[in-house]
N, CA, C and O atoms as CSV, one atom per row, in Angstrom:
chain,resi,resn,atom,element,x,y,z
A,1,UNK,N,N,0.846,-1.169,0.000
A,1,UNK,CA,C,0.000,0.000,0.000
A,1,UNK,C,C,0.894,1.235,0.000
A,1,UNK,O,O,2.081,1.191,0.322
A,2,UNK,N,N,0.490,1.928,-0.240
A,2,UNK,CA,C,1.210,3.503,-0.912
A,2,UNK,C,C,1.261,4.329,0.518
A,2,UNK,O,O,0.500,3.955,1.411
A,3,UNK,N,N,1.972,5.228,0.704
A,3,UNK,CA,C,2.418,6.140,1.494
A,3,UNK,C,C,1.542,7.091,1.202
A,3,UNK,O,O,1.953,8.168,1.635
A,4,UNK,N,N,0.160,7.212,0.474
A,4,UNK,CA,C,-0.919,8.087,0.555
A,4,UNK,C,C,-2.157,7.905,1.387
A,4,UNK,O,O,-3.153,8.600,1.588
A,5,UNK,N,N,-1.712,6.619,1.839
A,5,UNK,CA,C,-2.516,6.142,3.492
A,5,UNK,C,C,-1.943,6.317,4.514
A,5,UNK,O,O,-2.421,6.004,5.604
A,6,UNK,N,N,-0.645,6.929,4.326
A,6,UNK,CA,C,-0.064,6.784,5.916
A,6,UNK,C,C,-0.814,6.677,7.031
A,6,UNK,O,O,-0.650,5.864,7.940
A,7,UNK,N,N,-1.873,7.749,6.922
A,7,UNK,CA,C,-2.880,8.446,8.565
A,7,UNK,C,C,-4.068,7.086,8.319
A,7,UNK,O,O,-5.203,7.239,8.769
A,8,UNK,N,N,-3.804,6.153,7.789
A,8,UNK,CA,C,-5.651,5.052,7.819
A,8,UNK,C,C,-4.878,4.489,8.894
A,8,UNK,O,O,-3.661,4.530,9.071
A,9,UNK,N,N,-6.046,3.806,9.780
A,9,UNK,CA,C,-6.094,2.902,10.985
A,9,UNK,C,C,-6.364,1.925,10.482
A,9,UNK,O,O,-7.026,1.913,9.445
A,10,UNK,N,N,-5.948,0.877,11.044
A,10,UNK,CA,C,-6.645,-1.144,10.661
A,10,UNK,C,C,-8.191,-1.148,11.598
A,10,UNK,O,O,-8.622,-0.783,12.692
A,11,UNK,N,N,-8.617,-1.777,10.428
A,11,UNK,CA,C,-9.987,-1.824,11.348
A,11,UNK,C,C,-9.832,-3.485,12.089
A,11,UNK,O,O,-9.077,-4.174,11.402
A,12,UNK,N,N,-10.213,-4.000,12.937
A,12,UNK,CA,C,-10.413,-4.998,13.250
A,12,UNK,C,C,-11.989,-5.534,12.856
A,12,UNK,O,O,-13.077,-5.010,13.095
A,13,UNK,N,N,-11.708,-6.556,12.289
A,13,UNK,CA,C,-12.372,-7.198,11.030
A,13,UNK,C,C,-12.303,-8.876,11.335
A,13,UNK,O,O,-13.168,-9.614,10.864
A,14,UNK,N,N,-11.525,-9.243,11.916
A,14,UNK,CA,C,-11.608,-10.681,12.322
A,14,UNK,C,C,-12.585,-11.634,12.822
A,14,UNK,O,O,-12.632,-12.836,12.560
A,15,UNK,N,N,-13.482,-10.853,13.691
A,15,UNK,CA,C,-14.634,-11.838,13.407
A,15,UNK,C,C,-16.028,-11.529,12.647
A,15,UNK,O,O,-17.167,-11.877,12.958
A,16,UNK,N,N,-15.612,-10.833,11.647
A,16,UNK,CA,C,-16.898,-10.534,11.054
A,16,UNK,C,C,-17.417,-11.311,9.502
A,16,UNK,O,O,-18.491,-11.312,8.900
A,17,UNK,N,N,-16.227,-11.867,9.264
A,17,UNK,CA,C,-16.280,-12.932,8.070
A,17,UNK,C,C,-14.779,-13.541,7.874
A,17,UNK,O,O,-13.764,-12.947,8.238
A,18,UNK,N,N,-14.799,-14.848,7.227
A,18,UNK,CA,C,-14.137,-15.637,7.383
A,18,UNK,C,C,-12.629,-15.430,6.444
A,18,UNK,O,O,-12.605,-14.742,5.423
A,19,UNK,N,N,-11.668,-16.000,6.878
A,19,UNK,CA,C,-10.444,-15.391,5.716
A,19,UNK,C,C,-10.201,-15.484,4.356
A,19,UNK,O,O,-9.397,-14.944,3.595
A,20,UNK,N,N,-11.403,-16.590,4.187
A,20,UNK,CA,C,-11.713,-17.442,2.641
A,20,UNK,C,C,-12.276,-16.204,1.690
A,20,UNK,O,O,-12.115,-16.207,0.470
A,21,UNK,N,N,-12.996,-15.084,2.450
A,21,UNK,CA,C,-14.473,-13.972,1.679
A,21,UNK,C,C,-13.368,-14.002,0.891
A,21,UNK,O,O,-12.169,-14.276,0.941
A,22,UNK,N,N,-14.614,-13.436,-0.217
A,22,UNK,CA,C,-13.773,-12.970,-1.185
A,22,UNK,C,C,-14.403,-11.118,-1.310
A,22,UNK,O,O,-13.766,-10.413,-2.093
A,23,UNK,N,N,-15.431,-10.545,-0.651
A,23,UNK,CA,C,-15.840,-9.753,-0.329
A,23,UNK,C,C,-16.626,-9.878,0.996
A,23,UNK,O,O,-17.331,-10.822,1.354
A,24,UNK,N,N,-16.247,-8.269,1.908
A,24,UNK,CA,C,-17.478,-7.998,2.939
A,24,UNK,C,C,-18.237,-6.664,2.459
A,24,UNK,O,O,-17.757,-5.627,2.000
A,25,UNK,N,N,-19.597,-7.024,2.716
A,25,UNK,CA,C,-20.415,-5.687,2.903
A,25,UNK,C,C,-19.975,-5.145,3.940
A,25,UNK,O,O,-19.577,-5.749,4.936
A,26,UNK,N,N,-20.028,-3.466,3.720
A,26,UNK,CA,C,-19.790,-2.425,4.485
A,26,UNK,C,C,-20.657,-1.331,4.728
A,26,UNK,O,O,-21.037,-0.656,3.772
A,27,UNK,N,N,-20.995,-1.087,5.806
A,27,UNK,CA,C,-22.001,-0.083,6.082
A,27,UNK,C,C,-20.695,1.152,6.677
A,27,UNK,O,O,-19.631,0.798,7.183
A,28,UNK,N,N,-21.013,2.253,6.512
A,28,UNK,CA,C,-20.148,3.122,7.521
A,28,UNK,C,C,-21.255,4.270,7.403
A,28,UNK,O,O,-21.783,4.782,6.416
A,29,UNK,N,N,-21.404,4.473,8.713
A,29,UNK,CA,C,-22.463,5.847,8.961
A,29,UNK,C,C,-22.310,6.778,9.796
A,29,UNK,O,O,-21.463,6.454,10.628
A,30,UNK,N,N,-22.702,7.713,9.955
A,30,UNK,CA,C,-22.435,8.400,10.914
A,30,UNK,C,C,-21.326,9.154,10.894
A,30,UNK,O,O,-20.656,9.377,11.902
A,31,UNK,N,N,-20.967,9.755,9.321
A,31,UNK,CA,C,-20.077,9.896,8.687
A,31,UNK,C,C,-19.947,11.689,8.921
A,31,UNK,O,O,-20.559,12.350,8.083
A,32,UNK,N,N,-19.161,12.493,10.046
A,32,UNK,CA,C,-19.484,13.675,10.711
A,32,UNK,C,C,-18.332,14.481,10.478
A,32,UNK,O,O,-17.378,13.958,11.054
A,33,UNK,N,N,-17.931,15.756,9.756
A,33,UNK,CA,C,-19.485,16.055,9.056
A,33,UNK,C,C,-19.749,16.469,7.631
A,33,UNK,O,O,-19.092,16.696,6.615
A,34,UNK,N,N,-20.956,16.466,7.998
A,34,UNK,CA,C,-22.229,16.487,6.297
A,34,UNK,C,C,-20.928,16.761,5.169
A,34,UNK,O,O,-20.177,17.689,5.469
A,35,UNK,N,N,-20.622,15.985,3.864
A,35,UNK,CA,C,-19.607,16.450,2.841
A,35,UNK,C,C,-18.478,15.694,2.970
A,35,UNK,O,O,-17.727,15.579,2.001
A,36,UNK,N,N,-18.161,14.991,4.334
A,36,UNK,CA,C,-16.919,14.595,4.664
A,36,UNK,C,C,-17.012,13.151,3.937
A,36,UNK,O,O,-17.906,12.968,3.110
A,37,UNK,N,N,-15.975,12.002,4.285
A,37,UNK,CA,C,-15.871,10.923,3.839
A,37,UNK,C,C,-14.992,9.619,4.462
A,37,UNK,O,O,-14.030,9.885,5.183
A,38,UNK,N,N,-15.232,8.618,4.261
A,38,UNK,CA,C,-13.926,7.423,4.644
A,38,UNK,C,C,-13.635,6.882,3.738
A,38,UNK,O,O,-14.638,6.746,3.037
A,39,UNK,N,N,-12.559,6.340,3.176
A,39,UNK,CA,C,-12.072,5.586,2.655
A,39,UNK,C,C,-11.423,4.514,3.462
A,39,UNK,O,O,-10.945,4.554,4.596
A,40,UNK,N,N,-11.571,3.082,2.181
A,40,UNK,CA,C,-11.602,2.216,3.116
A,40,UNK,C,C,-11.113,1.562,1.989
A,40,UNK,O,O,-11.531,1.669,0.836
A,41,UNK,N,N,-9.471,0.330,2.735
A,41,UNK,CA,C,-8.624,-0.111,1.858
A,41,UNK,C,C,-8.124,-1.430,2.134
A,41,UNK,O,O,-7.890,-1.861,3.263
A,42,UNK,N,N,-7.956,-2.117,0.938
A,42,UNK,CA,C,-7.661,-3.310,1.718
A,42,UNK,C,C,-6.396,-4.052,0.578
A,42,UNK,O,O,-5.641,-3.272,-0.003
A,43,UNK,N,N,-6.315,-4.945,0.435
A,43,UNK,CA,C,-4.989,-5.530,0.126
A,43,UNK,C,C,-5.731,-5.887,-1.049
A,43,UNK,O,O,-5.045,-5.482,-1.988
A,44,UNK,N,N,-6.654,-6.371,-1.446
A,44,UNK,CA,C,-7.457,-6.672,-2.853
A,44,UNK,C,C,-7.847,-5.545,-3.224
A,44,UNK,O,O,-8.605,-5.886,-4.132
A,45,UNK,N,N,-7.911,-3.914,-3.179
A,45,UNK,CA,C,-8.048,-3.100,-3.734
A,45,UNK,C,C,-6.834,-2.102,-3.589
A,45,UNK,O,O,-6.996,-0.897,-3.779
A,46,UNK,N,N,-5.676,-2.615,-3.265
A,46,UNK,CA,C,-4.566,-2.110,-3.616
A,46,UNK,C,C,-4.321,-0.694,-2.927
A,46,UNK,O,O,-4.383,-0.436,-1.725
A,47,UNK,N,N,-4.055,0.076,-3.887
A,47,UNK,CA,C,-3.769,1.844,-3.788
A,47,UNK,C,C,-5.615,2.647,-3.701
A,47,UNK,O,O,-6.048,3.552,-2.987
A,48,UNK,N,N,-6.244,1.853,-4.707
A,48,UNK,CA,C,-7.539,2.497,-4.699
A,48,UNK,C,C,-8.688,2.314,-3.779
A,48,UNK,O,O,-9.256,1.245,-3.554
A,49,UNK,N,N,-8.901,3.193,-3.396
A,49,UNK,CA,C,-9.974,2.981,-1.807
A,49,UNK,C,C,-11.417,3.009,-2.779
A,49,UNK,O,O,-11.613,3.074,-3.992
A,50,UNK,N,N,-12.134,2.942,-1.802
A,50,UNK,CA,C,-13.694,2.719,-1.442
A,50,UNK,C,C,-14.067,3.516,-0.770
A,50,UNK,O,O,-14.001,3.497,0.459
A,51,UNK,N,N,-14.709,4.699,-1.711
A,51,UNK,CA,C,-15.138,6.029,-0.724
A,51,UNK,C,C,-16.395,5.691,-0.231
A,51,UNK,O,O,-17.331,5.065,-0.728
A,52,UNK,N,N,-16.223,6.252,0.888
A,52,UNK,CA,C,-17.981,6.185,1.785
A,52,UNK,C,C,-18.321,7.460,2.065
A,52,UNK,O,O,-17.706,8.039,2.961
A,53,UNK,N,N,-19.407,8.156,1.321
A,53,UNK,CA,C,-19.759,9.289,1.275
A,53,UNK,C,C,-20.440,9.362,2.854
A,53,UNK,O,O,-20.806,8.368,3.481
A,54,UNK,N,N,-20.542,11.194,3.482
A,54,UNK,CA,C,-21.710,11.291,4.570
A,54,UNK,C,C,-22.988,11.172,3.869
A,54,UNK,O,O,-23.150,11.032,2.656
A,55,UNK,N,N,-24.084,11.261,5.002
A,55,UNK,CA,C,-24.222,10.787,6.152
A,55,UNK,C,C,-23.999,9.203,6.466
A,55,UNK,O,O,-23.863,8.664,7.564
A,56,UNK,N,N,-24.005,8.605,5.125
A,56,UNK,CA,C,-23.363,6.934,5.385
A,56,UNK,C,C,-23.710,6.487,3.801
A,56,UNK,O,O,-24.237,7.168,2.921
A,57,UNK,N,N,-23.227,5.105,3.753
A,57,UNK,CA,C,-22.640,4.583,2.581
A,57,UNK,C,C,-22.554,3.302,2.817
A,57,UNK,O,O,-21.745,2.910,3.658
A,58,UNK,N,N,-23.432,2.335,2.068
A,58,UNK,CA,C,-23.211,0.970,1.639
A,58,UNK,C,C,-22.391,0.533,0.658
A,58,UNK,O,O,-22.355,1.057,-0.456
A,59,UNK,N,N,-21.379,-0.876,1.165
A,59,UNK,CA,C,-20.555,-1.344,-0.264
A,59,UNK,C,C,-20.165,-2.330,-0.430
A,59,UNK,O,O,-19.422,-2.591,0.515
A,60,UNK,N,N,-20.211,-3.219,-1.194
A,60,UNK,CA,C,-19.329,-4.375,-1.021
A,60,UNK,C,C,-17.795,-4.145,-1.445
A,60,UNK,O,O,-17.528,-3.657,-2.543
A,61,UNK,N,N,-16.640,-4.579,-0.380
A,61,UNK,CA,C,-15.300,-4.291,-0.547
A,61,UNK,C,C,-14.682,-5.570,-0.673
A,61,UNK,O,O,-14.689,-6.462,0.175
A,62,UNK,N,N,-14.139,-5.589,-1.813
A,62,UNK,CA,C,-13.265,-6.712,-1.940
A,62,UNK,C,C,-11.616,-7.037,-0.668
A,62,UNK,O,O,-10.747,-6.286,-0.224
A,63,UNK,N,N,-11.875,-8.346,-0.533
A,63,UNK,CA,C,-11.129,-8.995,0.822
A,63,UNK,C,C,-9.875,-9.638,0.351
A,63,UNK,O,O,-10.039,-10.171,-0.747
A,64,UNK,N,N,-8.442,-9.782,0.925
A,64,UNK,CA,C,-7.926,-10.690,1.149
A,64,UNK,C,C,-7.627,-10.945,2.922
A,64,UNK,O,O,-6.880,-10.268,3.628
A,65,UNK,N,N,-8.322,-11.928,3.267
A,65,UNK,CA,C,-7.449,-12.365,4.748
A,65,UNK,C,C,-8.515,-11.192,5.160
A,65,UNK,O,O,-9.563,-10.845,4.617
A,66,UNK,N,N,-7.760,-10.657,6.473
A,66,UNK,CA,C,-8.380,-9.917,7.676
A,66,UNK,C,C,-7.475,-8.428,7.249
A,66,UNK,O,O,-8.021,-7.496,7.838
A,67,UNK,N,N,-6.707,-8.111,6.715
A,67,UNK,CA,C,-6.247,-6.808,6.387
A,67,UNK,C,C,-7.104,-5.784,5.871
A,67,UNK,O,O,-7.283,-5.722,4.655
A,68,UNK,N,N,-7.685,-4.930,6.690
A,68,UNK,CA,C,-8.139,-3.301,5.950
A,68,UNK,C,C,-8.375,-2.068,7.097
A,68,UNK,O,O,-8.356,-1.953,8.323
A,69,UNK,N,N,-8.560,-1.396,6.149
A,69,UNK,CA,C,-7.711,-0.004,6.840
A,69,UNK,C,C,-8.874,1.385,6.437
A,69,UNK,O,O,-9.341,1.407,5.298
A,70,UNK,N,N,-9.192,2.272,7.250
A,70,UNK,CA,C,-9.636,3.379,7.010
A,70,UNK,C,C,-9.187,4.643,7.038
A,70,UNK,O,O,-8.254,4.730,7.836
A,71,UNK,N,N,-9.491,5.843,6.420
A,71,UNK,CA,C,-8.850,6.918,6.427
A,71,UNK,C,C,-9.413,7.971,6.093
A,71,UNK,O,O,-9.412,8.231,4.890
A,72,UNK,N,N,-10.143,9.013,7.133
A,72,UNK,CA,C,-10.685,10.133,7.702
A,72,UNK,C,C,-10.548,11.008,6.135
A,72,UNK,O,O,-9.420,10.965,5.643
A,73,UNK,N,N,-11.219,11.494,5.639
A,73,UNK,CA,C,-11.068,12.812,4.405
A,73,UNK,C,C,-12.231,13.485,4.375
A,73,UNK,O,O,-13.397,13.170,4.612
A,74,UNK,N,N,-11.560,14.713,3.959
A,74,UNK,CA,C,-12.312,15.662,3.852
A,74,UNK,C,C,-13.084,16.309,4.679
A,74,UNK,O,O,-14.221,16.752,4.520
A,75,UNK,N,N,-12.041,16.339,6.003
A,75,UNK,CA,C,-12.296,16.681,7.166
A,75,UNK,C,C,-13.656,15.973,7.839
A,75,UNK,O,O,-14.520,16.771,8.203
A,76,UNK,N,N,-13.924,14.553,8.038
A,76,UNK,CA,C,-14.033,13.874,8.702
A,76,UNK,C,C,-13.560,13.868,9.933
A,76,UNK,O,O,-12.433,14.162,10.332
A,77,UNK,N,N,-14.774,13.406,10.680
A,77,UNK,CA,C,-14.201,13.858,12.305
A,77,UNK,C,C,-14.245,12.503,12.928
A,77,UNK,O,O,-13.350,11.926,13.546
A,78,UNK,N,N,-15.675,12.029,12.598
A,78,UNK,CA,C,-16.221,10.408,13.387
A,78,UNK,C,C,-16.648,9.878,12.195
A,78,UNK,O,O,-17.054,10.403,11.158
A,79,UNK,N,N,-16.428,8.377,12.643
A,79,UNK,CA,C,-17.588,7.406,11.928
A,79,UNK,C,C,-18.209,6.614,12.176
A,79,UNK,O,O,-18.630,7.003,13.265
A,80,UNK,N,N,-18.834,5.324,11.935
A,80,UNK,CA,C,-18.874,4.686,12.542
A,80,UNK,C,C,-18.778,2.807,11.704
A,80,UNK,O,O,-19.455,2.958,10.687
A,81,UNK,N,N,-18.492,1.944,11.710
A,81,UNK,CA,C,-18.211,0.761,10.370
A,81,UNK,C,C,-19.305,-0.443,11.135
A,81,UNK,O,O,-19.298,-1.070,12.195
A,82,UNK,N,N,-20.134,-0.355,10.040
A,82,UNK,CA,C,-21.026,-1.941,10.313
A,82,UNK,C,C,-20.646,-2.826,9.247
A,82,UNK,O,O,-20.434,-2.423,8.104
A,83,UNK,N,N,-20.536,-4.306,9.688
A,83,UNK,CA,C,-20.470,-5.013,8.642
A,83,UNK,C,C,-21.683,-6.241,9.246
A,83,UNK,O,O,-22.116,-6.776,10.266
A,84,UNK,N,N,-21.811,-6.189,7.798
A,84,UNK,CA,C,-23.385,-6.640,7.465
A,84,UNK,C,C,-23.378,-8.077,6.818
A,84,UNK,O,O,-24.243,-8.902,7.112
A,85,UNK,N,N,-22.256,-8.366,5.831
A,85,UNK,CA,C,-22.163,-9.892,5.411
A,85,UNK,C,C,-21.176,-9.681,5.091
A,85,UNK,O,O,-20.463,-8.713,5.359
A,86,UNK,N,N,-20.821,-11.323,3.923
A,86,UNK,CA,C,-19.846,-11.567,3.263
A,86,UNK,C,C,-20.364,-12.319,1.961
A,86,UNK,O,O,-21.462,-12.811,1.702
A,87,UNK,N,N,-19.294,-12.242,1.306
A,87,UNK,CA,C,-19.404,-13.347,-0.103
A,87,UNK,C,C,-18.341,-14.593,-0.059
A,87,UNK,O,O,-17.472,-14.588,-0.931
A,88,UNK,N,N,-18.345,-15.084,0.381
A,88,UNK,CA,C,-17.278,-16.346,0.150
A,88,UNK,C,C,-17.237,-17.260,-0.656
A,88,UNK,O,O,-18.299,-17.796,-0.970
A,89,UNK,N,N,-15.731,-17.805,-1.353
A,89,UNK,CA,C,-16.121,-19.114,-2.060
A,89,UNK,C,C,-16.732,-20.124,-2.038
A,89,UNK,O,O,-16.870,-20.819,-1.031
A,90,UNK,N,N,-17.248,-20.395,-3.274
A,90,UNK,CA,C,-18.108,-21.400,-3.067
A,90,UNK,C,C,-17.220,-23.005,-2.456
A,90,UNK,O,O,-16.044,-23.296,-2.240
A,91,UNK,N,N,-18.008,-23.442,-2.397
A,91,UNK,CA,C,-17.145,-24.880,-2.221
A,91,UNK,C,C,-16.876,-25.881,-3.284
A,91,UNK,O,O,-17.810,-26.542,-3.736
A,92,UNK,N,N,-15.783,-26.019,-3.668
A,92,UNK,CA,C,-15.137,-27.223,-4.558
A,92,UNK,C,C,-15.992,-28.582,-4.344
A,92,UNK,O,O,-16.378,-29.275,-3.402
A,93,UNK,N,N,-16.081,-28.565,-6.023
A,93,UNK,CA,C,-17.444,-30.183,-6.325
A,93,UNK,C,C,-16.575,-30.980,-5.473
A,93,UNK,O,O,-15.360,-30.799,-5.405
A,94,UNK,N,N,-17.130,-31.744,-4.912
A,94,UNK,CA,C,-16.407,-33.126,-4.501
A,94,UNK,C,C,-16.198,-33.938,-5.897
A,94,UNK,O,O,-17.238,-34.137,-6.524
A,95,UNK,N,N,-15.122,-34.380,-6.406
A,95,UNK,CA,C,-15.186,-35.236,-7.601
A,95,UNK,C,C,-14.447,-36.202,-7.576
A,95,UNK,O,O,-13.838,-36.696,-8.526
A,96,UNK,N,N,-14.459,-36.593,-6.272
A,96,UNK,CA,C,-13.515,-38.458,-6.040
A,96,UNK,C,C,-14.595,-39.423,-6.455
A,96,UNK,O,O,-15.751,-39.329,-6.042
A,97,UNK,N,N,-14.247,-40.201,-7.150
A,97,UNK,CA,C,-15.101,-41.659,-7.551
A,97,UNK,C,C,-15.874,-42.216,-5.876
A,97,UNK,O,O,-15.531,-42.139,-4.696
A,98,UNK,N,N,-17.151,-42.817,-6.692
A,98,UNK,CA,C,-17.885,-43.214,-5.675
A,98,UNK,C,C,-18.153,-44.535,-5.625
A,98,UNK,O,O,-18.833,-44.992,-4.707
């Protein structure tokens, strides 16, 4: 990740879906104040964040593992992060002889 996140925090994310997702939904609300924003970054979206507009913002964010990170803009003061689901792989056919 780029040195244009320096100031994002890790969110703790570990028990909210499993390390397999391949995406989590993201709620962030409470996004203070009115105009401001979060961005939100993770190791499967590289350098490019996931803006979450005020007063709040639904998204699905692509996952690797438990790594992601947020970062206050546009004079953002508070927020607040719900996570709501996941998408995970499906499961591999079983295809051993029967």
């Amino acid at each position: 990740m780029s040195t244009s996140i320096k100031n994002a925090v890790k969110i703790e994310c570990s028990n909210a879906f499993p390390p397999t997702a391949l995406s989590a939904k993201i709620k962030v609300s409470n996004i203070v104040p009115r105009g401001s924003a979060v961005l939100i970054y993770t190791p499967a979206t590289g350098d490019q964040s996931i803006k979450f507009s005020s007063p709040e913002f639904v998204a699905d964010v692509p996952v690797q593992g438990h790594e992601m990170y947020a970062q206050k803009v546009l004079g953002c003061e508070t927020y607040q992060i719900q996570f709501l689901g996941y998408r995970d792989n499906p499961l591999p056919l079983d295809k051993t002889p029967r």
